[in-house]
C-alpha positions in Angstrom: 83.9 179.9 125.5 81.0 181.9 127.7 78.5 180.3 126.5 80.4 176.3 127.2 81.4 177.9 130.6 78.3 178.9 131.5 76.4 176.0 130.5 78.6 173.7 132.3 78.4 176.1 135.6 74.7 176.0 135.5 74.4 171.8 134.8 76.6 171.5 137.7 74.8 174.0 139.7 72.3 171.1 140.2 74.3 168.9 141.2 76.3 170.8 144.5 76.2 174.0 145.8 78.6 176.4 147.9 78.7 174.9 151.6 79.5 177.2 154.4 80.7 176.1 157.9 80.9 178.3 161.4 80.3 181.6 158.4 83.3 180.5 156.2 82.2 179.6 152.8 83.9 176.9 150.4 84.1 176.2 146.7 82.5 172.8 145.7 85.2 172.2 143.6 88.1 172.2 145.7 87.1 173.4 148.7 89.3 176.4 148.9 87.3 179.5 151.2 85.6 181.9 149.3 84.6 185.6 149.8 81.3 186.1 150.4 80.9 189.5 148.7 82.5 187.8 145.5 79.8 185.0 145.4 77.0 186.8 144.0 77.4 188.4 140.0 76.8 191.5 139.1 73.1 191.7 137.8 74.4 193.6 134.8 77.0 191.8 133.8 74.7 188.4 134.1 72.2 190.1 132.0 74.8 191.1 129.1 76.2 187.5 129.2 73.1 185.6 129.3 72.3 187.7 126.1 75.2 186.9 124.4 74.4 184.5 121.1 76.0 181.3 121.3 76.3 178.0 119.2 74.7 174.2 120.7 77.2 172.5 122.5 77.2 169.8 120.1 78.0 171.7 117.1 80.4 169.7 116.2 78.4 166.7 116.2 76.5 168.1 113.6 74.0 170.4 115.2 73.2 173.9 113.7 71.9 175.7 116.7 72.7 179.2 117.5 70.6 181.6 120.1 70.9 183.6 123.0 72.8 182.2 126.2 70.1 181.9 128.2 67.7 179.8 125.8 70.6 177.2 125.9 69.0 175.0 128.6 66.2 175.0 127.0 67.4 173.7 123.8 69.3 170.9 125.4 66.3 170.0 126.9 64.9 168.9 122.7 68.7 168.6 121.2 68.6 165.1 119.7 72.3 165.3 119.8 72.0 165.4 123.5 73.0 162.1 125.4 70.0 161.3 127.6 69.8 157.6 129.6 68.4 154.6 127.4 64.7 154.4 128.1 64.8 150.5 128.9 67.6 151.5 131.8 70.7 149.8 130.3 72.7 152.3 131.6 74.2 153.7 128.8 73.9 157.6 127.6 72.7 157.6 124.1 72.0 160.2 121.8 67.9 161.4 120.8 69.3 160.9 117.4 69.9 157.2 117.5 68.2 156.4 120.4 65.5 154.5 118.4 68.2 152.2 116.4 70.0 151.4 119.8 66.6 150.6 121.1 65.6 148.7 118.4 69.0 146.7 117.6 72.3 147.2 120.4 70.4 147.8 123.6 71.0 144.4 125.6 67.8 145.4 127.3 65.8 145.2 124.7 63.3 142.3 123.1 63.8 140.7 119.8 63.0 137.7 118.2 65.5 135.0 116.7 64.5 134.8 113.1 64.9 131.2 113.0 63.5 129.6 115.9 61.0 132.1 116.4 61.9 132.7 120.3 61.9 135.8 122.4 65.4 136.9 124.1 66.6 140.4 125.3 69.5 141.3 123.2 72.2 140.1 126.1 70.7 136.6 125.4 70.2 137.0 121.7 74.1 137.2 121.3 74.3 133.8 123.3 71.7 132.4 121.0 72.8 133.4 117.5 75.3 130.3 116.4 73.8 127.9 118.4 70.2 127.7 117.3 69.4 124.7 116.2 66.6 125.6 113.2 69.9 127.9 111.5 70.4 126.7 108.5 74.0 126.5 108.0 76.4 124.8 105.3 77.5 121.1 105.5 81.3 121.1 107.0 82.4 118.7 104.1 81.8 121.1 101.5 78.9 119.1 99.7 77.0 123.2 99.0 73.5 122.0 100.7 72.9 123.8 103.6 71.0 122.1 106.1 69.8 122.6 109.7 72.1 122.9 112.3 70.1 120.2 114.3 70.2 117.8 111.1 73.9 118.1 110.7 75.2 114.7 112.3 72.3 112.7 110.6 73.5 114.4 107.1 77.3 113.9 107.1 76.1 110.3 108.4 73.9 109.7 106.1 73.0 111.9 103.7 76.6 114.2 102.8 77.5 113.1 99.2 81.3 113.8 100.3 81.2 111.7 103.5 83.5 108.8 103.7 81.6 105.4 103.0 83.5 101.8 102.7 82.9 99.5 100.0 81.5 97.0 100.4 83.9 94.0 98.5 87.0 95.6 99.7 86.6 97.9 102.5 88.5 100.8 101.5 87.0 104.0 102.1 85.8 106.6 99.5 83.9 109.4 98.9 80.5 108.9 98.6 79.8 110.3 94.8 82.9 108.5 93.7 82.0 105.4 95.2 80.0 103.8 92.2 82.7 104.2 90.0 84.9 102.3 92.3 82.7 99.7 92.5 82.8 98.5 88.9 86.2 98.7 88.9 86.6 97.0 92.4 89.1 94.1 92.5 87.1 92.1 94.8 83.4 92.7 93.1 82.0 88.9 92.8 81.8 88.4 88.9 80.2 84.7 87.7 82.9 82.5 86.1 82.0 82.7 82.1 82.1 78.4 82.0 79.5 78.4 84.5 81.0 76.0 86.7 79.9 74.8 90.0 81.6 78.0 91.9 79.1 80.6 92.0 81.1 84.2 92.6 84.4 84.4 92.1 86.2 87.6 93.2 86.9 89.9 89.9 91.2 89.7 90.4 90.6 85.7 91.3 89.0 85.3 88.1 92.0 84.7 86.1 93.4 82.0 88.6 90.5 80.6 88.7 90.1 79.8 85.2 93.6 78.7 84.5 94.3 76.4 87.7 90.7 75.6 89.5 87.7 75.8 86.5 86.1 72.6 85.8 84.1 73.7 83.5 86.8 75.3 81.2 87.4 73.4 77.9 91.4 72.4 77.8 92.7 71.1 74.8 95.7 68.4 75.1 98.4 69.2 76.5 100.3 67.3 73.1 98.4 69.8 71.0 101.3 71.1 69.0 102.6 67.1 68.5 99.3 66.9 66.6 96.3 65.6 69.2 93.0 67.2 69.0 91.6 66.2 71.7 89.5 68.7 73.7 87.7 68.3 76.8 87.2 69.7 80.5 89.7 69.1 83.3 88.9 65.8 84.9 88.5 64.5 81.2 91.9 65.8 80.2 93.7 64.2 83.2 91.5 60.4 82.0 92.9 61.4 78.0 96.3 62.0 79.3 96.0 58.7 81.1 94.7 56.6 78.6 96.4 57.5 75.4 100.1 57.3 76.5 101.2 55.3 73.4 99.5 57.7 70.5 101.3 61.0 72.4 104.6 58.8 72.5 104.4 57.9 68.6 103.3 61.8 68.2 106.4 63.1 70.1 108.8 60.4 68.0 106.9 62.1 64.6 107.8 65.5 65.8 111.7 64.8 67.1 112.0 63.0 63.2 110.8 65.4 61.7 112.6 68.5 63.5 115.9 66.2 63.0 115.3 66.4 59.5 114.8 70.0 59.1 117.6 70.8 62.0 119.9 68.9 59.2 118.4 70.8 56.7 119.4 74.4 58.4 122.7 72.8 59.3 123.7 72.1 55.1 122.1 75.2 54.4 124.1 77.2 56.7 127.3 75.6 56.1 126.8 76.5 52.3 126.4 80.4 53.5 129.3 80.3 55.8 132.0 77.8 53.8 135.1 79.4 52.7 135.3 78.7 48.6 137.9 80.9 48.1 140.8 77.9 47.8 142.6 80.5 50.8 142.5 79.6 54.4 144.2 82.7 56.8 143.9 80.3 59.9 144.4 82.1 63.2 145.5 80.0 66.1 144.9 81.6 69.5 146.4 80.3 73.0 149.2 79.6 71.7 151.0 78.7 75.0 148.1 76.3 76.1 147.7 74.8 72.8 151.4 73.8 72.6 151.5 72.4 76.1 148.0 70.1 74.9 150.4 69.6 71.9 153.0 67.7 73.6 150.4 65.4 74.9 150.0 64.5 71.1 147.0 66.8 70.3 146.2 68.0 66.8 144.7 70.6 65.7 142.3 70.6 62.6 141.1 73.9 60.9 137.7 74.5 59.6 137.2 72.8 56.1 137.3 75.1 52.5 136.7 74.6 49.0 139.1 75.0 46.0 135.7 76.9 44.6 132.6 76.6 45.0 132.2 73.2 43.7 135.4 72.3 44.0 137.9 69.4 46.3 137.1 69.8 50.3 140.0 70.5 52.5 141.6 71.0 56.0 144.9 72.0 57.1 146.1 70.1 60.3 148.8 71.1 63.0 151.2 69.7 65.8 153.1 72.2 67.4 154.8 70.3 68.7 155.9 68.2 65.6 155.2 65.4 64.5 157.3 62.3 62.9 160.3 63.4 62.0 160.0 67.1 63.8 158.5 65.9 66.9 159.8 68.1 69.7 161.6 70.3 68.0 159.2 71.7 65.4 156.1 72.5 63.9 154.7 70.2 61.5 151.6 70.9 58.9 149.6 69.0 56.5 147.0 69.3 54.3 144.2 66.4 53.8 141.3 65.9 51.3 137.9 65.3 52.6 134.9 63.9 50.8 133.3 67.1 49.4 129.9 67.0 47.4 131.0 67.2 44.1 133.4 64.7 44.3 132.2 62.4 41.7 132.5 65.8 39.2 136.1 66.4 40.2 139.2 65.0 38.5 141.4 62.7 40.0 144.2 62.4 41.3 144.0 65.9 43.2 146.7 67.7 41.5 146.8 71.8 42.9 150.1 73.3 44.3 149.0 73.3 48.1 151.5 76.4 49.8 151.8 77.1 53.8 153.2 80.4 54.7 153.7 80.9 58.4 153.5 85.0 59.0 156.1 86.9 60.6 154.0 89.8 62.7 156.6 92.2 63.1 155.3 95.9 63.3 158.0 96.6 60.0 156.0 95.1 57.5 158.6 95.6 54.8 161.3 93.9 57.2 158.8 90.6 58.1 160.5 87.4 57.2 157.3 84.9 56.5 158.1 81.1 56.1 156.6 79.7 52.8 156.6 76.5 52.0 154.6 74.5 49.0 154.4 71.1 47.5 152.9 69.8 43.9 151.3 66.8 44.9 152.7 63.3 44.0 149.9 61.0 41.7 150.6 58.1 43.0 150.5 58.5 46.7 147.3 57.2 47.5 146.1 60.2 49.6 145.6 62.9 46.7 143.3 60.1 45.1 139.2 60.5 45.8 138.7 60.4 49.3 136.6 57.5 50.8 134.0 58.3 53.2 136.8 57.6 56.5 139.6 59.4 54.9 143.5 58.6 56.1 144.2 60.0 59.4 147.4 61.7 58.4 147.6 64.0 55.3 150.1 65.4 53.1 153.0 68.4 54.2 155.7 69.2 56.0 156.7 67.5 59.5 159.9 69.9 60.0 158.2 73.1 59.0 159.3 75.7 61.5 161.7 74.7 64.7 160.6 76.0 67.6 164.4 78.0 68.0 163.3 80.2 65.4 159.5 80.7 66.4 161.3 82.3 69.2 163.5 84.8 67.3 160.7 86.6 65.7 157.3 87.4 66.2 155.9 84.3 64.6 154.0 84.2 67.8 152.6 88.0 69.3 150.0 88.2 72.2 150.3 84.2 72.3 148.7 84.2 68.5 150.0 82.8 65.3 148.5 83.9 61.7 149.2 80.6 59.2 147.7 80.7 55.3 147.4 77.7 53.6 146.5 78.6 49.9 145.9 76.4 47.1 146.6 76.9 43.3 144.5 75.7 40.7 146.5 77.1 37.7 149.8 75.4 38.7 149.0 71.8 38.3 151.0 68.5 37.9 150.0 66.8 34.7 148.1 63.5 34.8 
């Protein structure tokens, strides 16, 4: 603490001194009075303290000085711990120790050199300098990795960047650069040549396909009768003079085509019916509407079911209906009948037709064991003309019952359910009249 006092004391010393007015003396720190036989030190005592051993003030900045009191001036004098002003009058106190780096690379008073331009600045203008020189070399700002100087910058995102934005030249749409060549071959609108080398020179790539189906001349077409059996071949204009001309030989190819489809449309039509008729000698025949169909019924209607076989090559049938009756039972019943139609094998069969024909009208009650179904059959008379072999226009009225139901009792039980009645018509080969 003697040794910091003192030190300090003694600086200050040069700075001021004790001022004295009218024989009153003052302190030059705060100017309180002073008295004057106080003011001078006792030579002893200033001889003991100036001897005392004492550590450089800036010991804690690292220096390992330690002497007597009064060889402390001294040593501040050489301490390169000591602050001293900069040497090229910045104004700033800097440490001997680092006074040579802050002359060399912080003083703003100093003179350096940019590195890339090669200019002299002091180191106030230096800081202005650094980031705008234009010889830096500095990266792209599109993130292409050159790095280029700062001067050339504009001229290479312009015109040199590979990720700059460039249009293309068929369609205008904008990619970048290194991608653009890839584009290009794919480009919609790139001007391809048309393969027939017509008289159009560049077609765009998506026209292309137009082009060729609706606008090439070039393109060989065959006729448009083709699949009727023309071969002629030939390019647009031609085609429209062959259309022209040969009028007749298309017609007589289109009649050759409907013949021939008309046979085999007749051919599909046997074939199918011989998959899907019924051969069974049984027809469950379901009529639906009922309602609708007996109100067309009392404007006379009949209706016919599909035809069936007694066997597979046996006599072609159909069941017909009135509902409401017929003959004697018009009005007030349902009549049914069976008829023969010419079947294939007719010239095999024996004649007169001769099977038990039965009808059986189904009573749809939810109690099966408490239904009451109407059955009704017939053995078919030899004589009456209609069970002989059918010609090709068969009567128009078969053989059966005209009173086969009355309509009072259709109503008392569920002949008819959900407007549908369920009528079998089933013919039996082993009970036979004999001829």
């Amino acid at each position: 603490m003697i040794s910091c006092f003192y030190g300090e004391t003694k600086r200050r010393s040069k700075k001021s001194s004790i001022s004295s007015s009218e024989g009153v003396f003052t302190c030059p720190e705060d100017n309180l009075p002073l008295d004057y036989a106080k003011i001078y030190p006792d030579p002893d005592a200033e001889v003991a303290i100036m001897g005392s051993v004492v550590y450089c003030i800036h010991y804690k900045e690292g220096c390992k000085w330690s002497d007597e009191l009064r060889k402390l001036q001294g040593h501040l004098n050489m301490c390169k711990f000591d602050a001293i002003p900069c040497t090229n009058h910045c104004g700033a106190m800097i440490p001997r120790l680092v006074m040579e780096d802050h002359l060399l690379y912080t003083c703003p008073k100093r003179r350096t050199r940019c590195e890339y331009c090669s200019r002299d600045f002091t180191g106030e203008t230096l800081e202005n300098h650094v980031g705008s020189c234009q010889l830096e070399p500095i990266y792209c700002e599109n993130k292409c990795g050159s790095k280029i100087q700062r001067r050339h910058q504009a001229n290479h995102r312009q015109h040199e960047c590979t990720k700059r934005l460039v249009p293309c030249r068929y369609c205008q749409k904008e990619f970048v650069y290194d991608t653009l060549q890839i584009h290009t071959a794919k480009c919609p609108r790139l001007p391809v040549s048309c393969p027939n080398r017509c008289d159009v020179l560049k077609i765009a790539k998506e026209d292309l396909e137009v082009h060729l189906s609706d606008h090439c001349t070039a393109l060989t077409l065959p006729c448009t009768f083709k699949e009727m059996g023309c071969k002629f071949k030939g390019t647009r204009s031609a085609l429209d003079q062959h259309l022209e001309d040969a009028t007749k030989p298309h017609l007589l190819l289109v009649c050759g085509v409907v013949s021939r489809q008309q046979h085999h449309i007749n051919a599909l039509r046997t074939t199918l019916q011989g998959l899907t008729l019924n051969t069974s000698g049984t027809l469950l025949w379901k009529i639906s509407d009922y309602s609708r169909r007996l109100a067309e019924a009392r404007e006379g209607y009949e209706l016919c079911s599909t035809p069936f076989y007694t066997s597979q090559y046996g006599y072609k049938l159909m069941a017909t209906l009135f509902l409401n009756g017929n003959g004697a039972g018009e009005g007030t019943h349902l009549s049914i009948y069976i008829k023969i139609l010419p079947g294939e094998y007719d010239a095999l069969l024996q004649w007169p037709f001769s099977h038990t024909v039965t009808f059986i009208l189904y009573d749809q009650t939810s109690t099966v064991d408490q239904a009451c179904n109407i059955v009704e059959s017939f053995v078919p008379d030899p004589t009456w003309k209609n069970f002989q072999r059918p010609s090709k226009e068969p009567d128009a009225l078969g053989f059966g019952f005209p009173r086969f139901v009355s309509h009072d009792i259709l109503k008392k039980r569920h002949y008819v359910k959900d407007d549908v009645m369920y009528i079998k018509v089933k013919v039996d080969g082993n009970k036979t009249i004999a001829v």
